[in-house]
N, C-alpha and C positions, 0 to 999 in steps of 0.2 A: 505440736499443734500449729497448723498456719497462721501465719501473721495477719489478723482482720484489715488491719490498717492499709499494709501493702495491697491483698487482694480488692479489696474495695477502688483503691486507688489504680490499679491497671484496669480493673472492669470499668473504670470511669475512660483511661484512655482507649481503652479498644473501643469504647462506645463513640469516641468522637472520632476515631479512624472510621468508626462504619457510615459513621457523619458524609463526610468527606466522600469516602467512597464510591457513598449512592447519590452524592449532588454531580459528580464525576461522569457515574453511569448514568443518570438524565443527561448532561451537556451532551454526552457523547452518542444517546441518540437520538437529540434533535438536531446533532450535525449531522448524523449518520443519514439521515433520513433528507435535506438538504443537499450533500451529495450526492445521495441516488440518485436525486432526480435531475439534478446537472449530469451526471453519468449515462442517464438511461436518453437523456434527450441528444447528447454528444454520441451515444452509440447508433439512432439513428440518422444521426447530420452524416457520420461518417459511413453509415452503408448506406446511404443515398448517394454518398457522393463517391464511392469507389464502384456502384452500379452505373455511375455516367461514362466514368471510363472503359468501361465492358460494353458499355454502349457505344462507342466510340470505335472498342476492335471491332465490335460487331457489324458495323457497319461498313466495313471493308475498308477501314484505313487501317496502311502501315504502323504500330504504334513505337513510336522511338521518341525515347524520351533521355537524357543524362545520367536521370535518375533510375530510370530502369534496366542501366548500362553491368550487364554480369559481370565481376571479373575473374581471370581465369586463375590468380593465386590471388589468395589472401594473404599480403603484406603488412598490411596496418590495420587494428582494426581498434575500434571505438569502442566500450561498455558504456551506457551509460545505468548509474545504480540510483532506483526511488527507493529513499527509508524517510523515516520521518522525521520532524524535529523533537520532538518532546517522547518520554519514557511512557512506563505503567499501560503498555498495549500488548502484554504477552509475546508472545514467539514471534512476533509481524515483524519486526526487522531481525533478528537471527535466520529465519528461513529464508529472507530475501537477499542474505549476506553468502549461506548456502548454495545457493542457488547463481551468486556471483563466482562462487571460488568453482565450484564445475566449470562454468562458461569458461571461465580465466584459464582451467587447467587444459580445456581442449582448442586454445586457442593456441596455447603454448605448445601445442602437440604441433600445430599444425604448423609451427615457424613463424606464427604472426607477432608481429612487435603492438601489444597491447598497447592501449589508452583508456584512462579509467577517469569518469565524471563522475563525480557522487551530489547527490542531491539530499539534505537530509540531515542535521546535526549527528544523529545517532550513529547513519552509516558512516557518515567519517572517524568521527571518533573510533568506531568497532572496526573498519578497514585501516586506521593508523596506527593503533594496537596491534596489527596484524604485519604491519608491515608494509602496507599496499599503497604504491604512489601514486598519489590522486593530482590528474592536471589543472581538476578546476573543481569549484565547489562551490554548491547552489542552497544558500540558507534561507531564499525569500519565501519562500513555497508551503504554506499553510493546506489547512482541511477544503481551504475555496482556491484552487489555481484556477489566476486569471490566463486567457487564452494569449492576450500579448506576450506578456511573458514565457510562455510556452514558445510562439512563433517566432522570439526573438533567438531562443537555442536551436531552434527548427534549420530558422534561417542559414546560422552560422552553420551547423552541419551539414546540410547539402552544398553550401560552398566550399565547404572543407571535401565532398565526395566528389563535386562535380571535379576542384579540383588536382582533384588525383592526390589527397593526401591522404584519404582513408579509402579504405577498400568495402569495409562492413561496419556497419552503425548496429550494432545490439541493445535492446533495452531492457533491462532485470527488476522487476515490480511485482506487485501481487495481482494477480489480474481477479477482479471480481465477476461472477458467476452468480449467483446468488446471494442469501441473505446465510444460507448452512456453508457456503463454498467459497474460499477463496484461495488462489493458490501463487506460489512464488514459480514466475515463469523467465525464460528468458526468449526474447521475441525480435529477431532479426528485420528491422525496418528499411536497412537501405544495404544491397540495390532495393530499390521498391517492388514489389511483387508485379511482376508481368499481370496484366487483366485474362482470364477464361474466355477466348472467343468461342461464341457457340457454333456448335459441329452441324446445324440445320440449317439448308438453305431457305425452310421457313421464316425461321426465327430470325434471319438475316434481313429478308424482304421485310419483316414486317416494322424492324428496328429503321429501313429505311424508309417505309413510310411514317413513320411516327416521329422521325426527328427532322428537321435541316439545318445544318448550320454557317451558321455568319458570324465573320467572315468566312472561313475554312474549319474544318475538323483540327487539322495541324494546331492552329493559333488556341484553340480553343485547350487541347489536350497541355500545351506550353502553361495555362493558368492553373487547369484540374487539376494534372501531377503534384504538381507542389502543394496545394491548397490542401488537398488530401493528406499529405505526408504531413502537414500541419497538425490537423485531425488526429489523423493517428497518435501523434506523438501527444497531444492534448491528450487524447482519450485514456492514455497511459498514467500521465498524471491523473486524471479524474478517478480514472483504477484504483490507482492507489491509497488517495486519499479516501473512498469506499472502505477500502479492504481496514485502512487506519483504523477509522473510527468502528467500525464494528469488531476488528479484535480490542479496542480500546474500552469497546462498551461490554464485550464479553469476559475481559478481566478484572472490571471492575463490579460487574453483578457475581462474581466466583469470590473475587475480594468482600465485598457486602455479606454474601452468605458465610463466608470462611470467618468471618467476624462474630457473627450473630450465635455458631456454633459453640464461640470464644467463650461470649458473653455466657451463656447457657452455661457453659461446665466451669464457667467462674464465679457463677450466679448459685452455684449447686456445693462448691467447695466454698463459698463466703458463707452460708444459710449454715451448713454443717458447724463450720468454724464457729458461728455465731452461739449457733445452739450448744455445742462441746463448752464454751465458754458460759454460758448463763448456767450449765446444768452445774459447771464446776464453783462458779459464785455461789449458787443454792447450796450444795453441798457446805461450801466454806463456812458460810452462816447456819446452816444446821448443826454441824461441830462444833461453832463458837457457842452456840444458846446449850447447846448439851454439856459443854464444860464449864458454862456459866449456873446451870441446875447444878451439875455435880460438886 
């Protein structure tokens, strides 16, 4: 027969793990929902502001930029890897560490002498178990990255590309898609992507009447590039931090329920136990009064 006492007393702690759990999956989303919307408003600052440089070739100037400089081998190349600081968020930093060890293997194909940033308590810890030499290591970086901070790595790597120490800056994060989609991607930032000049002498003319600029297009393209590469790299973090908290909040409502199930069939063998137990005292007392007649 099970022990009343024990079962009572675990159905007391799984009940304060489900506690826990679901004050967990509330934090996590009304961070979740906070980040969005930093998310959603940073992803149109950044296609507004990579539609100015397409406005820029469009308009018939040459665009040459440092950062938009191809190179023909890739010698060195940069990873930088977003995981997060804190556990209990499902597969979100395992697939983003996946997704680092591909990049890593086909860069190794390619003869390039890797450089690995990790961002994240968790990915260091999981890439130093692994073995993986990390150059630098970013622990400030919460559910809210602030944009300074961002522009302050921004900056250093395009000094580091302009020059000539790195060849290719990769970023490995989970990119957010939706509220059902997020996925561990890895997304090549620098050279910077050339802008789409449009193929119509319409679309040309009209770009040239709708803009002018002062002083020049040149000086102008010298501030956008970068500021943009900013963005982007912001945007990456703000990715992440999304993708966080909603596997965070999705583990933690599987964790609530997987509790509650707990409770139930500990709720169903304590009740049994209970009753095996009363029915077997009755019994006890009915043979005592039968051998006290007899």
């Amino acid at each position: 027969m099970a022990n009343i006492r024990a079962l009572d007393k675990r159905r007391k702690s799984v009940r304060n793990i489900r506690k826990i759990t679901r004050t967990m999956e509330l934090i996590a989303t009304a961070r979740f929902k906070k980040a969005m919307d930093r998310a959603a408003a940073a992803n149109d600052y950044t296609q507004r502001i990579t539609q100015i440089v397409t406005d820029l070739a469009n308009a018939g100037l040459e665009v040459s930029h440092p950062l938009l400089a191809e190179r023909p081998e890739v010698k060195k190349a940069t990873t930088l890897v977003l995981t997060s600081n804190r556990g209990l968020c499902g597969g979100y930093n395992g697939s983003v560490i996946r997704a680092f060890n591909q990049t890593r293997s086909g860069l190794v194909e390619l003869g390039a002498e890797p450089s690995v940033e990790v961002s994240g308590k968790r990915g260091i810890t999981g890439l130093k178990f692994r073995g993986v030499k990390i150059d630098r290591e970013y622990t400030n970086f919460e559910d809210e990255p602030k944009f300074e901070d961002v522009a302050v790595i921004a900056d250093r790597l395009m000094d580091k590309f302009i020059a000539g120490e790195m060849d290719r800056l990769n970023v490995v994060y989970t990119r957010f898609t939706s509220i059902s989609r997020q996925v561990a991607v890895c997304e090549t930032l620098l050279p910077f992507a050339k802008p789409q000049v449009a193929a119509t002498a319409e679309s040309t003319g009209a770009m040239k009447a709708d803009y002018e600029f002062l002083p020049s297009a040149s000086s102008i393209l010298e501030e956008v590039v970068p500021a943009s590469f900013r963005v982007k790299l912001f945007k990456c973090f703000l990715d992440a931090a999304v993708s966080e908290q909603i596997a965070r909040m999705v583990a933690m409502k599987s964790a609530t329920e997987n509790a509650g199930g707990i409770i139930k069939r500990l709720s169903m063998t304590f009740n049994r136990a209970r009753q095996a137990k009363i029915t077997q005292e009755i019994m006890e007392i009915i043979g005592g009064v039968e051998a006290l007649e007899g």
